[in-house]
N, C-alpha and C positions, 0 to 999 in steps of 0.2 A: 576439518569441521567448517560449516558454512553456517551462515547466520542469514536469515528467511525474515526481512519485514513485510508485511501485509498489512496495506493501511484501505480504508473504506475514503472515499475522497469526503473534504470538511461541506458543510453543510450549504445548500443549493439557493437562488434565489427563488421561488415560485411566483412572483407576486406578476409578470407580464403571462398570462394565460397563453398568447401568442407564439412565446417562444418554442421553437422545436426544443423537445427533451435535449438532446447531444448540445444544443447551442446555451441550456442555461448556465449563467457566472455562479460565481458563490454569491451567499449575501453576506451582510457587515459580520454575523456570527463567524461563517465562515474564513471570511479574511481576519478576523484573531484568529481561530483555531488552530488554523496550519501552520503557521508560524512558532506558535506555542509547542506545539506536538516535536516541530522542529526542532526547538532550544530542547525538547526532553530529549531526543536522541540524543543532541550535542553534548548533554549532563549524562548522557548514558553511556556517553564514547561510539556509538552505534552509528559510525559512517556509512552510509552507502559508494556502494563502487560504482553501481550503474541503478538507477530507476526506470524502470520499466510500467508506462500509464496509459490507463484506456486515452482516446482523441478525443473526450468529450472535454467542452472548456471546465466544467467544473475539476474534473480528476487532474487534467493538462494546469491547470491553476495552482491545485492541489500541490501539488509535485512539483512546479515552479516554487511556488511558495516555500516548501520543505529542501530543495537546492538553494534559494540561495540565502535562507533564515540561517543555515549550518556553515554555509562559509565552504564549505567542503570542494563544490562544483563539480558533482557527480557525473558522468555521463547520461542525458536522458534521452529516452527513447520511446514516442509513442509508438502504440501499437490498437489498431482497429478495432482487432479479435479481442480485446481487454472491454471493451464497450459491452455492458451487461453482461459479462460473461460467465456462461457455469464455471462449477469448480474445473472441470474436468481440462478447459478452455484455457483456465490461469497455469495450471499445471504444465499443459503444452508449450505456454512461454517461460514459464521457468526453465523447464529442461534444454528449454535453447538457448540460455545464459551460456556466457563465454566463463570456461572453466577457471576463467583468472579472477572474477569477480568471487570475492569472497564475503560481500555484503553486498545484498538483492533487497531493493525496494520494489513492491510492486501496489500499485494504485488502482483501484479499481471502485466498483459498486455492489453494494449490497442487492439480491440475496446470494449472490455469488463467493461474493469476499464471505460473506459471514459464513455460508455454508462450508468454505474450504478451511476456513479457521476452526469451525467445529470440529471437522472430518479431521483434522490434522493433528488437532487436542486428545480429541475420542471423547469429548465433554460441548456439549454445548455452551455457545459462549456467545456475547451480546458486541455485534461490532458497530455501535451509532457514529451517526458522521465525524471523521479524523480521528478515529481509533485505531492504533496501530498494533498489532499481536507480532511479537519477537520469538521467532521460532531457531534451537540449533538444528544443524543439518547435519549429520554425520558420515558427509561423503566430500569425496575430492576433487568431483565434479557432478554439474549441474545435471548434467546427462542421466547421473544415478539417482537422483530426487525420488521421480516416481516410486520408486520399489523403497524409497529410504523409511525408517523409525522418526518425525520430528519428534522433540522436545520441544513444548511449550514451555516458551520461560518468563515470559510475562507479557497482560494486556494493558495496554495505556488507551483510556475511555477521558476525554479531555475534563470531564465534571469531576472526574479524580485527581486530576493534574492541574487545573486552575489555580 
């Protein structure tokens, strides 16, 4: 059994019009968020072995923030393809997790995060920034994802966890 986190990265700054999309930071909400969402895994026991985040600095931040609020020191690893990515997209980096990881963070952007979240539930479900959905995975390796049954077993949305 594996265990599937899926976080939407925490909340962005807009306010420099100038900024290319991929280069914007978080803003102040953001830098609580992630941290926060952090301490709930840590209350939740829900280590990751490796995270896996788009290169945009908001997700890249994200994911820094959520390594080192946990203490854990996950293995991180961006990855490009994570960058707005469809569902279809996140799933191709899942299944090339290293079969030894038995907790998968993955970081990414809505509407992709949320659509895979939903597709995954079979219920529509709302991922706003630093939302994380906890999925089991009932395979032995990553490889078998695709074809696998998840189990959704809870969403953490941070206006529930404040």
């Amino acid at each position: 059994m594996k265990t599937l986190l899926l976080m939407r990265h925490a909340k962005s700054d807009w306010d420099d019009a100038g900024t290319p999309d991929h280069d914007r930071p978080l803003n102040a909400r953001g830098e609580r968020t992630a941290p926060q969402m952090a301490a709930l895994l840590v209350s939740e026991h829900v280590p990751p072995d490796l995270i896996l985040s788009s290169t945009a600095l908001r997700a890249r931040a994200t994911a820094l923030a959520v390594a080192e609020a946990t203490g854990w020191k996950p293995e991180l690893c961006l990855r490009h393809e994570l960058y707005l990515a469809a569902p279809s997209r996140i799933v191709q980096a899942i299944v090339r997790a290293p079969s030894g990881v038995d907790c998968l963070l993955v970081v990414g952007h809505n509407p992709g995060m949320e659509e895979l979240v939903s597709d995954l539930a079979t219920t529509r479900q709302s991922m706003p920034t630093a939302a994380v959905a906890r999925f089991a995975i009932p395979v032995d390796d990553w490889a078998a994802f695709a074809g696998a049954r998840a189990e959704l077993v809870q969403v953490w949305r941070p206006r529930d966890v404040a």
